[in-house]
FITORPA-744050 format. One line per 5 residues: for each residue x, y, z of C-alpha. Coordinates in steps of 0.02 Angstrom, whole numbers, padded with zeros to 5 digits. Each point is the difference from the previous one (the first is absolute). Layout:
N
X/Y/Z  ...;
% end
This chain:
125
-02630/-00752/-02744  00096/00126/00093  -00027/00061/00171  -00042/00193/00005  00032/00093/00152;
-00083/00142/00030  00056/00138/00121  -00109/00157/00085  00111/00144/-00002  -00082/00071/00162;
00031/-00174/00084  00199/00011/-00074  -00008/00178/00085  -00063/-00054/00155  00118/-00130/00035;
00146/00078/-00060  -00042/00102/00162  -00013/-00133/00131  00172/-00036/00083  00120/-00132/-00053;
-00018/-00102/00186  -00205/00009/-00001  00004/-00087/-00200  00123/-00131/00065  -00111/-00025/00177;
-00154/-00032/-00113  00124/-00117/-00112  00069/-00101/00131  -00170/-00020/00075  -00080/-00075/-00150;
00138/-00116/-00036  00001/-00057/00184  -00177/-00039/-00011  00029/-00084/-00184  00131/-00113/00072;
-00106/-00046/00144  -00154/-00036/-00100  00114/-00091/-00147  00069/-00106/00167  -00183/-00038/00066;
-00037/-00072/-00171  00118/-00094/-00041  -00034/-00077/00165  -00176/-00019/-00029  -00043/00091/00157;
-00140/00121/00051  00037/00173/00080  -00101/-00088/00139  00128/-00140/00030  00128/00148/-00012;
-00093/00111/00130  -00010/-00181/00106  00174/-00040/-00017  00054/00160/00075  -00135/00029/00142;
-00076/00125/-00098  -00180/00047/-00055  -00075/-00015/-00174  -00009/00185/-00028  00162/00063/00048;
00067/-00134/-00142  -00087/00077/-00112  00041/00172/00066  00165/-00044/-00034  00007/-00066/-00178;
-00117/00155/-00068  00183/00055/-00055  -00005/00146/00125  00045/-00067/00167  00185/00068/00075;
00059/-00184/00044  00134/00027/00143  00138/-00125/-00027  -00047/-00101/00160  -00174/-00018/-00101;
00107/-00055/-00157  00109/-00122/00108  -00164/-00069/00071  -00099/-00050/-00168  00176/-00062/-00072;
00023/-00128/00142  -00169/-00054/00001  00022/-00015/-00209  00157/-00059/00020  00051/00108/-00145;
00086/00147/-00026  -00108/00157/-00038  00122/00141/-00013  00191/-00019/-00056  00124/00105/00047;
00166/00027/-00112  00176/-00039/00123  00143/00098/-00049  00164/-00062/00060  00154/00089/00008;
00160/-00123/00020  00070/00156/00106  -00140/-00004/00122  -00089/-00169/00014  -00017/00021/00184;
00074/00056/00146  00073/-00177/00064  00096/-00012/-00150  00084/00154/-00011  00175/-00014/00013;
00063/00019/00183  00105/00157/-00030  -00169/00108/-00086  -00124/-00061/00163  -00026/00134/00146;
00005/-00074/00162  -00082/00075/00126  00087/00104/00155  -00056/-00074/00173  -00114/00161/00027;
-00088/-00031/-00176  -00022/-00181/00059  -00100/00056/00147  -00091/00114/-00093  -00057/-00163/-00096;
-00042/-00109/00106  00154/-00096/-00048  00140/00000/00144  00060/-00161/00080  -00039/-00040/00166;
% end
């Protein structure tokens, strides 16, 4: 039997109207939470070991996997040590051209004048 979807025009008209960033907040909030909670299970723990493995209480856990908490990235790095999974993955681009400034070729890096090195913090003594 086939799924039918079904679709409120009002709804459609609604959220056509609610800006691109605040649809992919609410997105990326939900999925963090998913991940979290499909971590925790697999796991087999409780959001109670979870809030005890980070110092935390019961209820802010469970504040934060309602799927509408603003998880800072220090938060993020916090649950994925104590997981010792990754929760969030980030795509690296790499350009051959610009891998980093160390390997730039010697003739393309900008040294800096005496004054700039000052300025820096970065003058020999």
């Amino acid at each position: 039997m086939a799924t039918v979807y079904y679709s409120d025009p009002l709804f459609d008209e609604l959220y056509s109207k609610v800006p691109e960033d605040s649809r992919r907040t609410g997105s990326l909030s939900f999925a963090i939470t998913a991940r979290i909670l499909e971590i925790l299970e697999r796991k087999g723990w409780s959001q109670t070991e979870l809030a005890k493995a980070i110092g935390k209480k019961d209820a802010e856990i469970s504040r934060w996997l309602s799927g509408q908490h603003n998880f800072t990235i220090a938060t993020i790095a916090k649950i994925e040590a104590v997981l010792g999974e990754d929760i969030l993955s980030v795509k690296k681009y790499r350009n051959k051209a610009t891998t980093g400034y160390a390997q730039m070729p010697p003739e393309k890096r900008k040294w800096l004048s005496e004054r700039e090195s000052h300025k820096y913090g970065r003058h020999k003594k």
